[in-house]
C-alpha positions in Angstrom: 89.9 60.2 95.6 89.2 56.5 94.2 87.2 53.9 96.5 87.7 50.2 95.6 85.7 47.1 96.8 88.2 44.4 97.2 85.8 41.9 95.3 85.0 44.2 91.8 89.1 44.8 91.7 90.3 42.4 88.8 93.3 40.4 90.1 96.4 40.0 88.1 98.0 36.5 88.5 102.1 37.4 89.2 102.8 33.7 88.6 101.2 30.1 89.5 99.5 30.7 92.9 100.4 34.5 93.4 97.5 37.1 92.9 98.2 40.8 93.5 95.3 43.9 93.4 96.7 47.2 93.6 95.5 51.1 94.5 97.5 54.0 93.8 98.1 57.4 93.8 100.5 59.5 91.9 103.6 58.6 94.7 101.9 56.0 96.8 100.9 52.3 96.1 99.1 49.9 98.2 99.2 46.0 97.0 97.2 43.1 98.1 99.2 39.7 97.2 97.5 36.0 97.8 100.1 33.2 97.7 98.0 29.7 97.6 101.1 27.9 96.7 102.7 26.9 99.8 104.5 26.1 102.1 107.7 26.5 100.3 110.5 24.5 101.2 112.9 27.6 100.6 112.9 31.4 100.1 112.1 32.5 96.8 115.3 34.5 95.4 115.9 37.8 97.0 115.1 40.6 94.7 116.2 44.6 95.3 114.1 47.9 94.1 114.4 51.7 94.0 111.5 51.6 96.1 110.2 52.0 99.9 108.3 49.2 100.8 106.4 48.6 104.1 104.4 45.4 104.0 102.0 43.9 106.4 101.0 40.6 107.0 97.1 39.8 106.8 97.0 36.3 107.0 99.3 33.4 107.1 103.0 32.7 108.0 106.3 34.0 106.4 110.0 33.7 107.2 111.0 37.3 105.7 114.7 37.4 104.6 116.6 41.0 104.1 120.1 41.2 103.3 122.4 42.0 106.7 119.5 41.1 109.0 119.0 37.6 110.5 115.6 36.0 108.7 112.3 36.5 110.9 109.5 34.4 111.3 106.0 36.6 111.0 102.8 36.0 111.0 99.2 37.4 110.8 99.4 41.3 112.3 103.3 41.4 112.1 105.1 44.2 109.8 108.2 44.9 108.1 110.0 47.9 106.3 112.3 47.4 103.4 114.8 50.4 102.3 115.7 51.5 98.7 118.1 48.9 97.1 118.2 46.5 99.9 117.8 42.6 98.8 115.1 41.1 100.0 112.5 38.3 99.6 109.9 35.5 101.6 109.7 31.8 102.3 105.4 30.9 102.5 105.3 28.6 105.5 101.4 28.0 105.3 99.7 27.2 102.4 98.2 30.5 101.9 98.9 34.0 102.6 98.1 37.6 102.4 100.7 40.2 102.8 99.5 44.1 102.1 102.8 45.9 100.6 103.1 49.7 100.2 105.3 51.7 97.9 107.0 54.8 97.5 106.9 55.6 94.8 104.4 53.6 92.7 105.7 50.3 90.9 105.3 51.6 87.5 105.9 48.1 86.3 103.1 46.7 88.2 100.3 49.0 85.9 
């Protein structure tokens, strides 16, 4: 079992404006990701993984894009579900966000 307080987690910085903390067991990975960057006037390009991802959104607005499904607008409390291998990606529509995506199985690359 691991407990972590959000604020002693050390945050890595993906890119300018994007900030990801991460938890994870041996099959499972929860990840925190800020965006302070936006709006965005477009999506950011799609991108596919091996991996199941479930991500909520904590704060903010998002148009999530998915490859065969027509884009969504979500905000604060909404959820969505991404299979193995499908493209997908975001467009930030508020100047700041906080989505909470899951994995199966961890993303080794993010350790």
């Amino acid at each position: 079992m691991a407990v972590l307080k959000f604020d002693e987690v050390k945050a890595t910085t993906v890119r300018e404006g994007v900030d990801r903390k991460l938890i994870h067991t041996n099959n499972l990975m929860s990840v925190v990701i800020d965006f302070t960057n936006g709006p965005w006037a477009e999506p950011e390009p799609t991108h596919s993984h091996v991996h199941e991802q479930i991500s909520y959104v904590a704060s903010g607005e998002i148009i999530f894009v998915c490859e065969g499904e027509p884009n969504q607008r979500l905000k604060a409390g909404d959820m969505f579900s991404v299979p193995s291998g499908k493209q997908h990606g975001i467009q930030l529509l508020t100047p700041t966000a906080r989505l909470v995506d899951n994995f199966n199985p961890i993303r080794a690359e993010f350790l």
